[in-house]
C-alpha positions in Angstrom: 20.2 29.5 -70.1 21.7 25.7 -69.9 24.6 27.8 -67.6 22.0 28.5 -65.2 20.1 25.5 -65.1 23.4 24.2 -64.5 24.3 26.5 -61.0 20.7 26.3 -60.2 21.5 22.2 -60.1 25.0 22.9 -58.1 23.2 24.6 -55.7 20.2 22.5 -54.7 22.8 20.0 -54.6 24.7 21.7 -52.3 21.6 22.7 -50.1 20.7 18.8 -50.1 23.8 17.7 -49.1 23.4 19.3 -45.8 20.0 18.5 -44.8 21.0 14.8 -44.4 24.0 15.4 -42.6 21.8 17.6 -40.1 19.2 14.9 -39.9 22.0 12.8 -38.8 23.0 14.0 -36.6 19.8 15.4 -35.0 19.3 11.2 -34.9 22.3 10.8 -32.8 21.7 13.8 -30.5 18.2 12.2 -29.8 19.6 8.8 -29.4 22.1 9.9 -27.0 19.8 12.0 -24.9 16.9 9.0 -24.7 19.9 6.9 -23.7 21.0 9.4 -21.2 17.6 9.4 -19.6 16.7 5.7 -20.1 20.3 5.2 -18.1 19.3 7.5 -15.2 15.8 5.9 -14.8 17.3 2.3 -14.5 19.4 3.5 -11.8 17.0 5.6 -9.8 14.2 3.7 -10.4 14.6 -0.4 -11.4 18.1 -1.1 -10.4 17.5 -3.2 -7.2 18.7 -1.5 -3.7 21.8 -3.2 -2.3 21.5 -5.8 0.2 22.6 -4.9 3.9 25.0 -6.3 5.4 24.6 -8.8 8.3 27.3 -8.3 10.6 30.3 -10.9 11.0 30.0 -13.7 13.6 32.0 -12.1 15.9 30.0 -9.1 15.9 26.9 -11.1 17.7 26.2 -8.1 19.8 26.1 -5.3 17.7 22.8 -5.8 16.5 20.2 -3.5 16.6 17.3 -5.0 19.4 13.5 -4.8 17.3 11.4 -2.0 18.7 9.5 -2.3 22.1 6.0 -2.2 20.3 6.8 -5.3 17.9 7.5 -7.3 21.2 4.4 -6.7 22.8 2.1 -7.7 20.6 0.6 -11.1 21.1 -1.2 -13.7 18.7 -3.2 -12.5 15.8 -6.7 -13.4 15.2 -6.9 -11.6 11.6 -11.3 -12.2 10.5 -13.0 -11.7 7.3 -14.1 -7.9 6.0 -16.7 -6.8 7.1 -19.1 -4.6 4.4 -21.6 -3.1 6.1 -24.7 0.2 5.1 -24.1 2.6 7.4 -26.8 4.2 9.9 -29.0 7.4 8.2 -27.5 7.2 5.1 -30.2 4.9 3.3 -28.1 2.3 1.5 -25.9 5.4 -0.1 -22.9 5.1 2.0 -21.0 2.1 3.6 -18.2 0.5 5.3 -15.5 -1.9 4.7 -13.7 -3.2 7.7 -11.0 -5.7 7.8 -10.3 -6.7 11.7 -7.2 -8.8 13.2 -7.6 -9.3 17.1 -5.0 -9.2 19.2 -5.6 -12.3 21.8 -4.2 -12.6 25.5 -3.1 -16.5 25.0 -3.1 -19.2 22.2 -5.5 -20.5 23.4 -8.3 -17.8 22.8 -7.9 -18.3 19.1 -9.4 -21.6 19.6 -12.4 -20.3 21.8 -12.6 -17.7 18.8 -12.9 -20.5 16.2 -15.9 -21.7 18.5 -17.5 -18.8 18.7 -16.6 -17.2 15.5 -20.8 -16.7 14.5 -21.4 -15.0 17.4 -18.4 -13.0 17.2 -19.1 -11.9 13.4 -22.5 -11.2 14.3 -22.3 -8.9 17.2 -19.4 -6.6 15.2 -22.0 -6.7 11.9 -24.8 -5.0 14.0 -22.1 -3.0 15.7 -20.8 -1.6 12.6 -24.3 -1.6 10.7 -25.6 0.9 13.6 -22.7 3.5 13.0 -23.5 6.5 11.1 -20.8 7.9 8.8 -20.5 10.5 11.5 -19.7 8.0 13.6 -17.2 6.8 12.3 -15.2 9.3 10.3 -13.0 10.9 12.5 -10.0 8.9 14.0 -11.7 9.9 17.7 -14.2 7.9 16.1 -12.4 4.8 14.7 -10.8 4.7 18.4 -14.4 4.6 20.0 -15.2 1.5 17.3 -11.7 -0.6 18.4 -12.5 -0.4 21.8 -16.7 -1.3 21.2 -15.0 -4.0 19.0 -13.1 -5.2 21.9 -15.4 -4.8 24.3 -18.2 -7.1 22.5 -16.0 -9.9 21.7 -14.5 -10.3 25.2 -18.5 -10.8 26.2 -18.3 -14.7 24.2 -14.9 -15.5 25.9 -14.2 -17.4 29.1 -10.6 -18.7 28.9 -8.7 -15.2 27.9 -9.4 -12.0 26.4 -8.6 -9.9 23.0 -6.4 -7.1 24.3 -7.3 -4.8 21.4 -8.7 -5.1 17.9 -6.6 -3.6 14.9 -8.0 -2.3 11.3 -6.1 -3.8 8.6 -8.8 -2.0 6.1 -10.8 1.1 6.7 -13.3 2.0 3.6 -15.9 4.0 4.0 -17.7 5.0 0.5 
């Protein structure tokens, strides 16, 4: 009897001897594979993009020119939002415009700053009497810049706003 207690002992031994070195090296496995992925994901994902490279002085005419449409824009006149209730839709639905006005000279932005009530006011009833309809489709949004443009011209004598540009467009 004490024999077998004895090779019953030996083996359970033997058995436990192998589940730690398992467990180890389970451990390392894991640690190598969340290293593996934590690696990749720095590169691909936090590592910061390289710089590019200016050309050398005597390459002053290689450079690319900016596009056509950057240099044809002319002063900015960026305004406030604008959070209006839409038409029909009895206080369930509304609109949150931001506007920046493109202006035909500097010196519209002062006659702007003049005017700026009357300017504000004329797009809030604008907007106010749009229904969502109105106002969903880009067709729609298109019809609005142009309405936009067309008001605010009305309070200016020295230049004009040669188009009116959403910098936000909510409706909810």
């Amino acid at each position: 009897m004490a024999e077998e207690e004895d090779i019953l002992d030996e083996l359970e031994g033997a058995e436990g001897g192998k589940k730690p070195i398992g467990m180890i090296i389970g451990i390392i496995v894991g640690l190598l594979v969340l290293g593996g992925g934590g690696y990749y994901a720095y590169t691909n994902f936090f590592q910061e993009k390289p710089a590019e490279e200016k050309p050398a002085e005597g390459e002053e005419g290689k450079e690319e020119a900016p596009p056509e449409e950057d240099l044809n824009l002319g002063v900015m006149f960026p305004m406030d939002p604008f959070v209006v209730n839409l038409a029909g839709s009895e206080g369930k639905r509304f609109l949150k415009v931001t506007i920046s006005l493109e202006l035909s000279t500097p010196e519209v932005h002062l006659e702007i700053k003049e005017n700026i009530q009357k300017v504000t006011d004329s797009i809030l009833i604008l907007l106010s009497s749009k229904a969502f309809e109105d106002v969903y489709s880009v067709q729609g949004k298109f019809k609005l810049k142009d309405e936009i443009t067309t008001r605010v011209n009305r309070f200016l004598v020295v230049g004009h706003i040669k188009d009116a540009y959403f910098t936000e467009f909510i409706i909810q």
